[in-house]
DRENVEX-15657 format. One record per residue: residue in three letters; x negated, z, y of N, C-alpha, C in turn. Coordinates in pm, 1 decimal. Atoms other than C-alpha are relative to their C-alpha. Example, Ala and Ser with C-alpha at 12.3 -4.5 7.8 and 13.67 -1.06 7.14 Angstrom:
BEGIN
Ala, -89.0, 0.0, -119.0, -1230.0, 780.0, -450.0, -90.0, 0.0, 120.0 $
Ser, 82.0, -6.0, -119.0, -1367.0, 714.0, -106.0, 77.0, 73.0, 109.0 $
// end
This chain:
BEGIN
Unk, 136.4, -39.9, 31.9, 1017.9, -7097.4, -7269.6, -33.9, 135.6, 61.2 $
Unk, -1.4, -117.7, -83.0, 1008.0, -6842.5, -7002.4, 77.2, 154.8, -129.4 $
Unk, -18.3, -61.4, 93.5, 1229.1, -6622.8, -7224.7, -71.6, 53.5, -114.9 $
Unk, 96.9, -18.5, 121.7, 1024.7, -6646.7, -7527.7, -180.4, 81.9, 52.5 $
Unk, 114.3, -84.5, -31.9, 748.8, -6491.4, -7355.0, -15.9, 103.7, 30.3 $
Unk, -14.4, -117.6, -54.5, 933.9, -6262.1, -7186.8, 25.3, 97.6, -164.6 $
Unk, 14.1, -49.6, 132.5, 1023.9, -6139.2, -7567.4, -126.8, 53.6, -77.7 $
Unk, 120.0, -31.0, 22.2, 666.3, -6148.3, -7669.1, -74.1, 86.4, 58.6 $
Unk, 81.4, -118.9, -83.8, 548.3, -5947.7, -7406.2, 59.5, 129.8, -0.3 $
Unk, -62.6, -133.2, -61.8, 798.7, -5673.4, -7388.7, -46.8, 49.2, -194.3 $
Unk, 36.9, -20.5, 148.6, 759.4, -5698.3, -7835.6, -148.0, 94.2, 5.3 $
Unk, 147.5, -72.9, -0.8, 344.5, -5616.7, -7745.9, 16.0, 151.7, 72.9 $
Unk, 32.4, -94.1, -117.5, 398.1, -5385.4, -7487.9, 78.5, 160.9, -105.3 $
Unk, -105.0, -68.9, 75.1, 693.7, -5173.7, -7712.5, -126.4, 31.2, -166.8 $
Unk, 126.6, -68.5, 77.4, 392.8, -5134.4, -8015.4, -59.8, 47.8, 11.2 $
Unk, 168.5, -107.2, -52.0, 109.0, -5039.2, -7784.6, 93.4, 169.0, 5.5 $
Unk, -39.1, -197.4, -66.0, 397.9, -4707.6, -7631.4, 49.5, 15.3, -137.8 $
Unk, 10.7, -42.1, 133.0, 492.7, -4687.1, -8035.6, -112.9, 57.4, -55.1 $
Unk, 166.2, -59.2, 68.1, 108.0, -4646.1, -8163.1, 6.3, 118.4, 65.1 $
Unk, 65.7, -118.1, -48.3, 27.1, -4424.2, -7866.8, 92.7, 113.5, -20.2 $
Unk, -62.3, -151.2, -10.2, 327.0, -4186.0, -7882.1, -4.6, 37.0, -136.6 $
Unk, -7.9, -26.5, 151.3, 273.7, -4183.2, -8310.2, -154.6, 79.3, 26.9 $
Unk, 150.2, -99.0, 0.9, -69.5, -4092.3, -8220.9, -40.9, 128.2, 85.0 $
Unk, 8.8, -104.2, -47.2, -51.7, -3845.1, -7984.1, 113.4, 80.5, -21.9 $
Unk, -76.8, -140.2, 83.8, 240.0, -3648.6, -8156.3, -45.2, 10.6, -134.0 $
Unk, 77.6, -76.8, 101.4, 31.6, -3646.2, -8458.1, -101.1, 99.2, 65.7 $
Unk, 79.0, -145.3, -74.6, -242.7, -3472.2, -8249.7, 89.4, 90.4, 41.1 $
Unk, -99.6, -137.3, -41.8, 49.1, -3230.6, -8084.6, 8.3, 50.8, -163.7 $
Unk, -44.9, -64.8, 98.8, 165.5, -3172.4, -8440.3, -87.9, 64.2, -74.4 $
Unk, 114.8, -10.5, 99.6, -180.9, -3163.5, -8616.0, -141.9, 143.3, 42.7 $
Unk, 119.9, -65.5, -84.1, -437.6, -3004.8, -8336.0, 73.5, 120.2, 111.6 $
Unk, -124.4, -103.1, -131.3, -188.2, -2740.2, -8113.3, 55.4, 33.1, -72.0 $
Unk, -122.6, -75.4, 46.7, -13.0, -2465.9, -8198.9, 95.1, -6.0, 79.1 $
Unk, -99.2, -10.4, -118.2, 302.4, -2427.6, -8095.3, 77.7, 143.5, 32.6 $
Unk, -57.4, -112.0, -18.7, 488.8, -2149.4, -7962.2, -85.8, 114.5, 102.5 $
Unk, 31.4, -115.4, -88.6, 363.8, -1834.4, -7750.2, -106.2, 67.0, -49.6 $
Unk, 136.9, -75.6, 59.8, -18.9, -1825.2, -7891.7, -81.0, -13.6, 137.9 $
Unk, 158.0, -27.5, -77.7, -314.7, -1656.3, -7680.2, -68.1, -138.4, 3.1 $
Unk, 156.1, 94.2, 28.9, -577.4, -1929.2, -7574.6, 47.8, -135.9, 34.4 $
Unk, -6.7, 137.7, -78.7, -679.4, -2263.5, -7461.2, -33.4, -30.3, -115.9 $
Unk, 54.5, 93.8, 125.5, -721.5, -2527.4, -7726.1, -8.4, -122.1, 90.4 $
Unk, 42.9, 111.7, 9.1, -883.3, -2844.0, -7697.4, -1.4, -138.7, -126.3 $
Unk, 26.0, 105.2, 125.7, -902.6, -3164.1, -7897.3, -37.3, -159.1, 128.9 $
Unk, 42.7, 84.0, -95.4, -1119.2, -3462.4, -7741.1, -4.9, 7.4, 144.6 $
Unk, 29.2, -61.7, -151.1, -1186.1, -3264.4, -7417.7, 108.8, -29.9, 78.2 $
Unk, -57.9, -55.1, -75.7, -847.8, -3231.3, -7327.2, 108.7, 77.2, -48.6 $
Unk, -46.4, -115.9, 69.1, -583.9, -2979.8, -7361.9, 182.0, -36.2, -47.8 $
Unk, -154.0, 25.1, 82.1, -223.0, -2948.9, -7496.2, 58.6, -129.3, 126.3 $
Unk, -105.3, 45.8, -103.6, -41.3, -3075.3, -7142.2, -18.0, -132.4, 11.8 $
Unk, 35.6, 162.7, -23.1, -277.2, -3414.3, -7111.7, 104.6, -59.4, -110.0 $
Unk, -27.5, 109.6, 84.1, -143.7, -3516.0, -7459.1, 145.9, 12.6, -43.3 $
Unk, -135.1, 40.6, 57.2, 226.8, -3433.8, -7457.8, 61.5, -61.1, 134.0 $
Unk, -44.9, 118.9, -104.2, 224.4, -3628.3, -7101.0, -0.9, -115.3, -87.4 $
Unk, 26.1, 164.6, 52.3, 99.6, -3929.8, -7271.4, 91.1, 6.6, -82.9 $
Unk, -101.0, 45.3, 94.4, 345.1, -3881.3, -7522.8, 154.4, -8.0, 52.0 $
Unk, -80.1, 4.1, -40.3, 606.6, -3811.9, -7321.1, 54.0, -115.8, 49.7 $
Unk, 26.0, 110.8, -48.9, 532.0, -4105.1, -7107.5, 18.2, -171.0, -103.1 $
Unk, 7.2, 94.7, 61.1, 494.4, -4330.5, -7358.2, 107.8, -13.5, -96.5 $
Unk, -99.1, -27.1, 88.9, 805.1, -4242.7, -7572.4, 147.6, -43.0, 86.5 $
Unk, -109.7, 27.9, -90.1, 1003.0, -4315.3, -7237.9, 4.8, -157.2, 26.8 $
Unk, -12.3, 123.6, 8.6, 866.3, -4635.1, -7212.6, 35.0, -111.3, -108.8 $
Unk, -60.9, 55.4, 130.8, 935.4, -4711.6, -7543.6, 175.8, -26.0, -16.4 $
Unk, -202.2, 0.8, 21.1, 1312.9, -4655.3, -7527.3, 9.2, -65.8, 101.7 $
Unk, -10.3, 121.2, -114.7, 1283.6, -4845.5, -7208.2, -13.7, -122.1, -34.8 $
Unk, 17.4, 130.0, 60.5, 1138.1, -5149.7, -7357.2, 138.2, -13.6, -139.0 $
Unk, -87.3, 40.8, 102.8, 1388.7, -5123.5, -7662.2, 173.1, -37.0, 72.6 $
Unk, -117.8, 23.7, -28.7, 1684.1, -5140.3, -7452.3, 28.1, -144.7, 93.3 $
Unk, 46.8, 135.9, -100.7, 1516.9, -5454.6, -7241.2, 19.4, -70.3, -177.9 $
Unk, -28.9, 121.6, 147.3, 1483.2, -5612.5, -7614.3, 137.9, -9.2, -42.6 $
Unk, -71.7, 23.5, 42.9, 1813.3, -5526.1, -7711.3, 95.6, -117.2, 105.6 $
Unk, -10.8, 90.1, -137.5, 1917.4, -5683.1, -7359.6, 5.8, -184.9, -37.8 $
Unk, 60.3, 179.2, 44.0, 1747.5, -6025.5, -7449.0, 17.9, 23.3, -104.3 $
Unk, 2.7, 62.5, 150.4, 1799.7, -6066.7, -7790.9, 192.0, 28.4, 10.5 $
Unk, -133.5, 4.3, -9.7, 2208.9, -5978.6, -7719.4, 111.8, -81.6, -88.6 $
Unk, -62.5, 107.5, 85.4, 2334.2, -6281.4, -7858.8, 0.5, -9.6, -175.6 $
Unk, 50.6, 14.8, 143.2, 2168.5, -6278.5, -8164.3, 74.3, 152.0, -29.1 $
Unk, -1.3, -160.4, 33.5, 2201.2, -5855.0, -8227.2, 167.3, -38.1, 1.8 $
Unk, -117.9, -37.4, 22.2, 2591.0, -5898.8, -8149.9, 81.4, -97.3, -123.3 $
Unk, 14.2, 87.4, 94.9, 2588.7, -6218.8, -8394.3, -21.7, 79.8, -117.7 $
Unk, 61.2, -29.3, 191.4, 2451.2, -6011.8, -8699.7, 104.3, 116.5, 7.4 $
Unk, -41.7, -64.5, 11.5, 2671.9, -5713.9, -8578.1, 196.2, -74.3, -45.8 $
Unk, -119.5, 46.4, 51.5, 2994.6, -5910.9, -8625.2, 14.3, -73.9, -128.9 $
Unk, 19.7, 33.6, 207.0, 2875.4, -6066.4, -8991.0, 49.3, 125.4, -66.4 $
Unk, 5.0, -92.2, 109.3, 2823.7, -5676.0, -9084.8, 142.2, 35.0, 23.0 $
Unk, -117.0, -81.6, 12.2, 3144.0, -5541.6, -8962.0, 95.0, -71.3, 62.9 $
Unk, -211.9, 28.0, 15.3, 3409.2, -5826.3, -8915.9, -3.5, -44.7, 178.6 $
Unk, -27.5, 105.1, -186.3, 3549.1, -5996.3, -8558.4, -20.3, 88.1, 73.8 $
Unk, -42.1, -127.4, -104.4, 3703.2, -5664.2, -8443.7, -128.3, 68.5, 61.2 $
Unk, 96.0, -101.7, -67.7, 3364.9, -5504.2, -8407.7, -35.8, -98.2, 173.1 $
// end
């Protein structure tokens, strides 16, 4: 049971740092120039550096959590990988 929760929780947690880093590299991509322009820009009162921390941040925890899921789910993931490609894999 323990397991199954631990799955569920790391599953929630691995969407929330998905949303936020989809949403704050659309703002980088959408609201910020990039490259070597004059000037401060803003978007929601704060500036370029706040929102490619959070993305940074959250893009790390993401690959963190995916490698904890691949972790726990092991059995299964190396189960479907030896259907697609055979014993040897």
């Amino acid at each position: 049971m323990v397991k199954d929760e631990v799955k569920w929780v790391v599953l929630m947690i691995m969407i929330l740092a998905f949303i936020v880093s989809l949403i704050t590299g659309l703002i980088l991509l959408l609201f910020f120039p990039t490259g070597a322009r004059v000037g401060y820009y803003e978007f929601l009162g704060s500036g370029k550096y706040v929102f490619s921390s959070i993305h940074s941040w959250a893009s790390i925890i993401f690959v963190i959590l995916i490698i904890i899921h691949l972790v726990v789910n092991w059995k299964w993931f190396s189960k479907m990988l030896r259907r697609a490609f055979g014993k040897e894999f």
